[in-house]
VEXPA-781203 format. One record per residue (C-alpha): y, x, z; residue number from 1; chain; residue in one letter. Coordinates in steps of 0.001 Angstrom, whole numbers, plus 500000, padded with zeros to 6 digits. Last residue first. Layout:
<sites>
      py      px      pz    k  c  r
       Y       X       Z  NUM  A  A
...
</sites>
This chain:
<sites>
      py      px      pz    k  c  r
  848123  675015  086155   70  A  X
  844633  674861  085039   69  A  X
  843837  677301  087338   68  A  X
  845399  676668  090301   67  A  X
  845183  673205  090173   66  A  X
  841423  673806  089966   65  A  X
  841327  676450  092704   64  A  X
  843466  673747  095333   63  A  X
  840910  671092  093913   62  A  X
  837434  673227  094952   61  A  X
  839576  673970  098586   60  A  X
  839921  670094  098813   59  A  X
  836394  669264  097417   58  A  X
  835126  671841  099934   57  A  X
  836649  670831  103168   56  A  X
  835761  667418  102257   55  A  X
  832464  668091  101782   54  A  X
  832234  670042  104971   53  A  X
  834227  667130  107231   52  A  X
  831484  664322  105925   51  A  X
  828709  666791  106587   50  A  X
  830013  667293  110479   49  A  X
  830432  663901  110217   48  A  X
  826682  662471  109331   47  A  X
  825413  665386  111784   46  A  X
  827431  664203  114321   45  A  X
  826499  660170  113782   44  A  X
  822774  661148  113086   43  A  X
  822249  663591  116553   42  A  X
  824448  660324  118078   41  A  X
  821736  658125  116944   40  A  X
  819040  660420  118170   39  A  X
  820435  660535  121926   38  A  X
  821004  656519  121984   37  A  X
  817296  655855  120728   36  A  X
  815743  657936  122678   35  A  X
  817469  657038  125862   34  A  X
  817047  653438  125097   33  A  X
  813178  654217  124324   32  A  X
  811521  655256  120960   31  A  X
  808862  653387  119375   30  A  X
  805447  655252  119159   29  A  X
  803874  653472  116708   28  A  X
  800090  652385  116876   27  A  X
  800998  648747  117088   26  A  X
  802560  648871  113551   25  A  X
  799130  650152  112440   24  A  X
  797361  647307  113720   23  A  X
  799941  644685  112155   22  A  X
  800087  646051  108685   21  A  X
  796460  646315  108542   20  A  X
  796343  642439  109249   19  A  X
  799290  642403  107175   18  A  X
  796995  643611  103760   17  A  X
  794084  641839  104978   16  A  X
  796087  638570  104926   15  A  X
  797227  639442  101526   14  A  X
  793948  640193  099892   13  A  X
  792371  637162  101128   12  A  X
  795563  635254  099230   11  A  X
  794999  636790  096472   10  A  X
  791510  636407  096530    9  A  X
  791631  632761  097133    8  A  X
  794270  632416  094218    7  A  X
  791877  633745  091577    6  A  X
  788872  631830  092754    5  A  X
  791384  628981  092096    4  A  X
  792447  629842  088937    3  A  X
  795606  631658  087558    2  A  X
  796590  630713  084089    1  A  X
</sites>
C-alpha cells in the first residue's frame, strides 16, 4: 500500500525526470529540410541496395541448394 509521502516522491521524482528531459532535448541539434531530405535518401539507398544484396544471395544460395539436393 503506497502512502502519501510515497506518492509525493514519486511524483517529485517524475517532474525532475522531464524537467531533465526537457533541457537536454533543447540541447539537440535537429537537422534542417536539407538535412533531413539528404539523410533520408542516404537510408532509402542504403535500405535497397541491402534489400537487392540479400536477394541476390538467397537466389544464388537456392540455385546451389537445388543443385545439390537435386
Amino acid at each position: 500500500m503506497t502512502t502519501q509521502a510515497n506518492t509525493n516522491t514519486k511524483a517529485n521524482n517524475l517532474r525532475k525526470y522531464l524537467r531533465g528531459v526537457k533541457s537536454e532535448l533543447k540541447k539537440v541539434s535537429w537537422p534542417n529540410r536539407a538535412e533531413l531530405k539528404n539523410h533520408t535518401s542516404v537510408v532509402i539507398a542504403a535500405s535497397l541496395l541491402a534489400t537487392i544484396v540479400l536477394w541476390l544471395l538467397d537466389t544464388f544460395f537456392g540455385y546451389g541448394l537445388n543443385f545439390i539436393i537435386r
